[in-house]
C-alpha positions as CSV (number, residue, x, y, z in Angstrom):
1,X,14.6,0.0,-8.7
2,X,10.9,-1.7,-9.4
3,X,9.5,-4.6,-10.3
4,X,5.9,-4.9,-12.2
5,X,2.8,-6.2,-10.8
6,X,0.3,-8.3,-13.1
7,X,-3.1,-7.3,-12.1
8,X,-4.6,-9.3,-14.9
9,X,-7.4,-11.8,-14.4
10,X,-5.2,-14.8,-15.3
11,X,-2.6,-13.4,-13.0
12,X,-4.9,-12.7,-9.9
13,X,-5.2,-16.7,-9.4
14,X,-2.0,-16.9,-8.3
15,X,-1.3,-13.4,-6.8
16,X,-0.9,-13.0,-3.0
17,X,-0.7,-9.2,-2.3
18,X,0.3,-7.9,0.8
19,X,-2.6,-5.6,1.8
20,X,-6.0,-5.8,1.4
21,X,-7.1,-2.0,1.6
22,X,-10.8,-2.5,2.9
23,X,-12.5,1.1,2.7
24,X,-15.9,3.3,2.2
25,X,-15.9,4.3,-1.6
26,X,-16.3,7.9,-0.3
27,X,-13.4,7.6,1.3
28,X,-11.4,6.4,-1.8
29,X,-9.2,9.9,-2.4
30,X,-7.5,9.1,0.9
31,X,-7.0,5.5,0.2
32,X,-6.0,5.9,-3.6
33,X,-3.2,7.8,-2.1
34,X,-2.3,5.0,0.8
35,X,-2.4,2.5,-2.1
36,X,0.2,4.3,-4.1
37,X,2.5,5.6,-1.4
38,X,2.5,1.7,-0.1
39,X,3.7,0.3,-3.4
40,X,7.1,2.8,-3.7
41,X,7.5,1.3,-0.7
42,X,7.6,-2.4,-1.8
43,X,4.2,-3.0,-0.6
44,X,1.8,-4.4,-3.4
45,X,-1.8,-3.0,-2.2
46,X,-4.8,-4.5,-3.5
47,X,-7.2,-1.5,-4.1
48,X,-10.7,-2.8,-5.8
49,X,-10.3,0.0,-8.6
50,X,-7.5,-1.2,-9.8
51,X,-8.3,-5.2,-9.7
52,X,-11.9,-5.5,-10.6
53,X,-12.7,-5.1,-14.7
54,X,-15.6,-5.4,-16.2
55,X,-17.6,-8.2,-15.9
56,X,-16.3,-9.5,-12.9
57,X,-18.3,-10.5,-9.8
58,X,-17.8,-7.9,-7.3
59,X,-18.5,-10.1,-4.3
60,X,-16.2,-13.2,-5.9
61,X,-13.4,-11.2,-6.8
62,X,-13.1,-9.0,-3.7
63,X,-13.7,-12.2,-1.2
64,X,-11.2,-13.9,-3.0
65,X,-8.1,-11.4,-2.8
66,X,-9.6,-10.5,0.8
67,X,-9.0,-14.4,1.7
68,X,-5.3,-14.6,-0.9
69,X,-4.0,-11.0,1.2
70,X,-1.3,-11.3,3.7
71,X,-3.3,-8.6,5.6
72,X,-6.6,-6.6,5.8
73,X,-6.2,-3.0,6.7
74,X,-9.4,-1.6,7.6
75,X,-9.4,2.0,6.9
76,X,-11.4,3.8,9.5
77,X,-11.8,6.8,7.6
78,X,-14.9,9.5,8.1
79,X,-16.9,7.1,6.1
80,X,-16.2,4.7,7.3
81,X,-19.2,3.6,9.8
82,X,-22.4,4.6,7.0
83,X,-20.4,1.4,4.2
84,X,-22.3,-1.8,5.2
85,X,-20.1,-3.1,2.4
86,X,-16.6,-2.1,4.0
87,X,-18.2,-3.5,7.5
88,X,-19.2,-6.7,5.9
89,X,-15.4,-7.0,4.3
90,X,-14.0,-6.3,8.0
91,X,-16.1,-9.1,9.5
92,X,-14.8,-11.8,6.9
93,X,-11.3,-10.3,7.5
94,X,-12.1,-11.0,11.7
95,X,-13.7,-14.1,10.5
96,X,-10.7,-15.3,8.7
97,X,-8.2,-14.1,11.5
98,X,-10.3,-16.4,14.2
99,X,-10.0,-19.1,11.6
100,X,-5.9,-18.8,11.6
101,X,-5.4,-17.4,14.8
102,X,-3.2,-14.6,13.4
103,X,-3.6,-10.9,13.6
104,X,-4.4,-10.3,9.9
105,X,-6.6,-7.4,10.9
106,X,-4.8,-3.7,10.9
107,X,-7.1,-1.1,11.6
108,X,-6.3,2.3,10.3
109,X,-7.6,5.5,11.6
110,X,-7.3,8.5,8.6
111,X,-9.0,11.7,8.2
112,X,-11.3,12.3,11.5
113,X,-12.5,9.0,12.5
114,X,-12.1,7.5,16.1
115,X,-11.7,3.8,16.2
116,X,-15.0,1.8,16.8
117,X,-15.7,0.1,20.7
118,X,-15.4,-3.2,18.9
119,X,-11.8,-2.3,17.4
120,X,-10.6,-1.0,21.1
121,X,-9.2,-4.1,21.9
122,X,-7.0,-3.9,18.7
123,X,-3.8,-1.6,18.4
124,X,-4.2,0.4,15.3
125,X,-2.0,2.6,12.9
126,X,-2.8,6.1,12.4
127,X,-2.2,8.1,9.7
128,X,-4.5,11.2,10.3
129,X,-2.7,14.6,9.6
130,X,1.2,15.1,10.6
131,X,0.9,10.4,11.6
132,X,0.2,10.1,7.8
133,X,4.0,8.9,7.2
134,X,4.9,7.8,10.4
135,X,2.1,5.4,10.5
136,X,2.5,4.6,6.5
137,X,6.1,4.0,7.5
138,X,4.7,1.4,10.6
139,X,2.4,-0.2,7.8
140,X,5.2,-0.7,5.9
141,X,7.2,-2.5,8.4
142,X,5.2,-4.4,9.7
143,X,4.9,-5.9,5.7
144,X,8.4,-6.1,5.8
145,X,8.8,-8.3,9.2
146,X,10.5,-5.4,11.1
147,X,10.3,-5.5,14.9
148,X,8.9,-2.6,16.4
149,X,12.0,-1.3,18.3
150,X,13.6,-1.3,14.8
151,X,11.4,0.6,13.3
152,X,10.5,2.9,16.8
153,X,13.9,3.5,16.6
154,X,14.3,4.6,12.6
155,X,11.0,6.8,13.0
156,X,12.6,8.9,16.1
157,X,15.6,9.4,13.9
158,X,14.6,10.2,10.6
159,X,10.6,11.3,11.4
160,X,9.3,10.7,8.4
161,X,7.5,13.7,6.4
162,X,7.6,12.0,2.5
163,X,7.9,9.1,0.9
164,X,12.0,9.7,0.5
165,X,12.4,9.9,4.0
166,X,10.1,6.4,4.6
167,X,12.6,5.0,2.1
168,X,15.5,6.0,3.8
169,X,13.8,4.8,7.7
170,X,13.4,1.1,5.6
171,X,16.6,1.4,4.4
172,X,18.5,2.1,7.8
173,X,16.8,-1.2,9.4
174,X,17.9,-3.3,6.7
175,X,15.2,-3.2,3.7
176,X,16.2,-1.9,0.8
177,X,12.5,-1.2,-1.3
178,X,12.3,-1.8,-4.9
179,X,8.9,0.1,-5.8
180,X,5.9,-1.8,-7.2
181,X,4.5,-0.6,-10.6
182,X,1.7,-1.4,-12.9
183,X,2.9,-2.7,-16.9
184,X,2.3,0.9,-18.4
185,X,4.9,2.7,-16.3
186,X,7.2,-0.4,-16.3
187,X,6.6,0.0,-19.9
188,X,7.4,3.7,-20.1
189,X,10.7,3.4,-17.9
190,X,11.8,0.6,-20.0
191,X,11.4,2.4,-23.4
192,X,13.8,5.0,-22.1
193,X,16.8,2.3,-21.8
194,X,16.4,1.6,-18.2
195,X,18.6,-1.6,-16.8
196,X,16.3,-4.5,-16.7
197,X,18.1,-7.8,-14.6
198,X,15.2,-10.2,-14.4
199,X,11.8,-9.1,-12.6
200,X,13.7,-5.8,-11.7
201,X,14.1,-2.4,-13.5
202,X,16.7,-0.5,-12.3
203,X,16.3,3.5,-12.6
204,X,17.4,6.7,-10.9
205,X,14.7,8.6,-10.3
206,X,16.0,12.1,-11.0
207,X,16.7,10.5,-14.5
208,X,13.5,9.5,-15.1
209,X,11.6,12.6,-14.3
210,X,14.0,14.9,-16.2
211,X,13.3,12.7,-19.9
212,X,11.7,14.6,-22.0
213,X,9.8,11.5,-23.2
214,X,8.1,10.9,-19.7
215,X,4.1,11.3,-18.8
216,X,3.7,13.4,-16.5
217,X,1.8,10.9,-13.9
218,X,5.4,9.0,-14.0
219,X,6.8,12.4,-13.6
220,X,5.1,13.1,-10.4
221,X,5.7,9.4,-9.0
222,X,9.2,10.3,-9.3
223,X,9.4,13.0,-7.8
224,X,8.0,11.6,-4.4
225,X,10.4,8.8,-4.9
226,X,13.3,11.4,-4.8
227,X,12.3,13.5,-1.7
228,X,8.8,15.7,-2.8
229,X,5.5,14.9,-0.7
């Protein structure tokens, strides 16, 4: 089950995505990946490669989805501290949590970084090594509204080690995830006579991946929806 995301400039006007992924461009392997794993799980990431075309005003479109997101991660990744960009980004995000006295901010440790003195005061999620889908999974959640003894209590059962098994923790606390893709793979799942009710496209996964007709990017996306890492 999916529903399509409209990442056009028209669209972006209106658009309120979940997660602002705030990041060192050398870091961007680790956050591509975060980006992608979020949106099977019903999260719709904003990640600046996929959003900005050409053209566009880096500093207007960025400080305009980082001000439309219903969060900021920060992603403290080994990079991290040398972007004066991605530290510029994180003080409008503080700014804008002062302004609405709401913890907007997530920080996010991955790959070897340590979280910075002026984080400390902050809990944070971590996804470095064996965390990456526990805390992906906590992400998640706390997208979805779920109280932390909900999903404490679904990570210690099903410890999450793929995307399937994140699915699955969501599922037991009372989410069920439709994932979020761009128009081309809606496109692509359609043209194989998928069951489309409204926004939604409704799919099996196995099916999907097994048609001969299917790309093989689509391929792999459905195969981490149906239990591969």
């Amino acid at each position: 089950m999916a529903i399509c995301v409209d990442r056009s400039a028209k669209a972006r006007k209106e658009r309120k995505p979940d997660v602002f992924l705030s990041h060192s461009s050398r870091d961007k392997e680790i956050v591509r990946q975060l980006a992608e794993d979020l949106n099977l799980l019903q999260v719709d990431a904003w990640l600046d490669e996929w959003e900005i075309q050409a053209g566009d005003s880096l500093a207007e479109v960025v400080g305009s989805a980082l001000e439309a997101s219903r969060y900021v991660a920060v992603i403290l990744g080994d990079n991290f501290a040398d972007s004066r960009w991605a530290r510029d980004e994180m003080k409008q995000a503080l700014a804008r949590e002062r302004r609405l006295d709401s913890g907007i901010v997530l920080p996010v440790l991955c790959g070897n970084a340590e979280l910075p003195s002026f984080l400390e005061e902050k809990a944070y999620l971590d996804l470095r090594e064996d965390n990456y889908y526990s805390g992906l999974l906590r992400l998640a959640a706390i997208v979805h509204g779920l109280s932390r003894q909900r999903t404490e209590h679904s990570i210690q059962l099903f410890y999450p080690k793929s995307i399937s098994d994140c699915l699955e923790a969501l599922r037991y606390c009372g989410i069920e995830p439709y994932a979020i893709l761009d128009m081309d793979d809606w496109q692509e799942i359609a043209a194989i006579g998928a069951k489309i009710e409204g926004d939604v496209i409704r799919f099996s996964p196995e099916y999907v991946a097994a048609h001969p007709s299917i790309s093989p990017r689509l391929r792999d996306l459905m195969w981490k929806l149906s239990g591969g890492i």
